[in-house]
C-alpha positions in Angstrom: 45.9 228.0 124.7 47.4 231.0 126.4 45.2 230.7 129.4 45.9 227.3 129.8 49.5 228.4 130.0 48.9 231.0 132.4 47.5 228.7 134.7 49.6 226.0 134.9 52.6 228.9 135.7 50.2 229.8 138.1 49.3 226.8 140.2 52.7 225.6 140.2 54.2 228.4 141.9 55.3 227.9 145.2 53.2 230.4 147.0 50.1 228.4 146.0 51.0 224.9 146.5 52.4 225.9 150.3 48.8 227.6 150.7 47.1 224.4 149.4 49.6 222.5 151.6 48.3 224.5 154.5 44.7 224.0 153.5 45.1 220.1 154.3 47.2 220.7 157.1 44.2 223.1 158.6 41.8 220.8 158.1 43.6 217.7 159.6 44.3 220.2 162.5 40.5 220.8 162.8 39.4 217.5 162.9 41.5 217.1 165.3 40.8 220.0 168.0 37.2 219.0 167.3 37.9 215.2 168.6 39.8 217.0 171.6 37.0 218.8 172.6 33.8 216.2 172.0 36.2 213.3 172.9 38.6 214.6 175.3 37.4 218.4 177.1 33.4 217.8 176.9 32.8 214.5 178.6 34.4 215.6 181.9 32.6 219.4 182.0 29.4 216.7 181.3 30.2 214.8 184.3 30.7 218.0 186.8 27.6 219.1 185.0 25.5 216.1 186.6 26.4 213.8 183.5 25.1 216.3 181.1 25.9 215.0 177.4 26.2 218.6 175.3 25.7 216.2 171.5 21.9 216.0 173.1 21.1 219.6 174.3 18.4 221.0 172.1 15.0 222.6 172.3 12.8 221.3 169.7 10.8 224.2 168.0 8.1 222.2 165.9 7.2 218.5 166.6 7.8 215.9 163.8 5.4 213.1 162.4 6.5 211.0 165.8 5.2 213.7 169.0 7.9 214.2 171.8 9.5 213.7 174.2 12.3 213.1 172.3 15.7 211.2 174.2 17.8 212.7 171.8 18.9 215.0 169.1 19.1 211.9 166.6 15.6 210.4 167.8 14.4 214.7 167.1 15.8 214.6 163.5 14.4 211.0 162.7 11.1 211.9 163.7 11.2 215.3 161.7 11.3 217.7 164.0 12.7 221.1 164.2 14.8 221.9 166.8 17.9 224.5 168.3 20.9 222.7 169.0 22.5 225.0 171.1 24.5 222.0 172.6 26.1 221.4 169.3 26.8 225.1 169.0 28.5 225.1 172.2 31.0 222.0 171.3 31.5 224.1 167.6 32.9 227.3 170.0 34.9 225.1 171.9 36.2 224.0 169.3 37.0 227.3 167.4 38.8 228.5 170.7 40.9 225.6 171.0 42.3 226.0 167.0 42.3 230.2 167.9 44.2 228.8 171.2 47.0 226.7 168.6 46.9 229.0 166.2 47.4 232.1 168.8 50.7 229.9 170.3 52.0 229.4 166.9 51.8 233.0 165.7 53.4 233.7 168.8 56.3 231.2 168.6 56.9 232.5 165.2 56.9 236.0 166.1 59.0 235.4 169.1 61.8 234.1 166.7 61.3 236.4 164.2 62.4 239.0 167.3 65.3 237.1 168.6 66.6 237.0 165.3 66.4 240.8 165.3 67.9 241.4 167.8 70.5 239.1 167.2 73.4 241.8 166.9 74.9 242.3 163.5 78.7 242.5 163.8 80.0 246.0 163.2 83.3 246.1 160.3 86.5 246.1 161.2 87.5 247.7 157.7 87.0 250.2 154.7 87.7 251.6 151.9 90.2 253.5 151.5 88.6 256.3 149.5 91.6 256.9 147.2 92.7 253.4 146.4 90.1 250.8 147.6 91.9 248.9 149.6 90.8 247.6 152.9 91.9 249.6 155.6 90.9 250.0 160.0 88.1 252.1 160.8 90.2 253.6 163.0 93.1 254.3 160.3 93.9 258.3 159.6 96.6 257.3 156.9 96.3 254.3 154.2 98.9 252.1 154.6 98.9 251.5 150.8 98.4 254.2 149.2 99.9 257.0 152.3 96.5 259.1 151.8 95.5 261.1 155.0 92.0 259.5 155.6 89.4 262.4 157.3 87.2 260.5 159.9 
């Protein structure tokens, strides 16, 4: 029963359930920059490419139980072939760069207020403590006023 314990003090501690929170977040991100780039960058790069569709760029390697040509990747993998889908590949790194890209912003945002706040000036005291009595007296007092102690700077 101990372990049991254990883990139920461990997944409810708030370190893991903001990582699982980010773990969803991620992966709605992803989907997301991956509709960006098939949906939104790649058909226009297809189009000043000569209407060039990157989803059906492949070499096929071995031909299936239906002989080639094949018109596309789906009409490759139906027919059992084997093939390189370096077109694929090439919307995958797209799609890598682009969540690098947000994620590279974001860590930057971050760190850029992490700086401001740094350098945001911490006000300098006004008072101390008397050494002798504790009260609160100028920095730039040589006497306490309370107590008549010569204060050394």
């Amino acid at each position: 029963m101990g372990m049991i314990k254990e883990f139920k003090e461990f997944a409810v501690k708030g370190n893991v359930i903001d990582m699982a929170v980010g773990i969803i977040i991620g992966g709605a991100f992803g989907t997301i920059a991956a509709s960006l780039v098939k949906d939104v960058i790649m058909p226009p790069i297809g189009l000043m490419l000569g209407n060039v569709d990157f989803t059906n760029m492949f070499v096929v390697l071995k031909q299936g139980t239906d002989p080639g040509p094949y018109t596309s990747l789906k009409h490759a993998s139906d027919a059992g072939a084997v093939s390189l889908n370096y077109g694929l590949f090439i919307n995958n790194v797209l799609s890598f760069l682009v969540v690098a890209f947000a994620v590279f912003f974001m860590v930057r945002s971050i760190n850029r207020l992490k700086r401001e706040e740094a350098e945001t000036p911490v006000a300098t005291p006004s008072t101390r403590p008397c050494p002798y009595c504790m009260s609160d007296i100028s920095m730039k007092a040589t006497r306490c006023p309370n107590c008549t102690s010569e204060i050394r700077a």
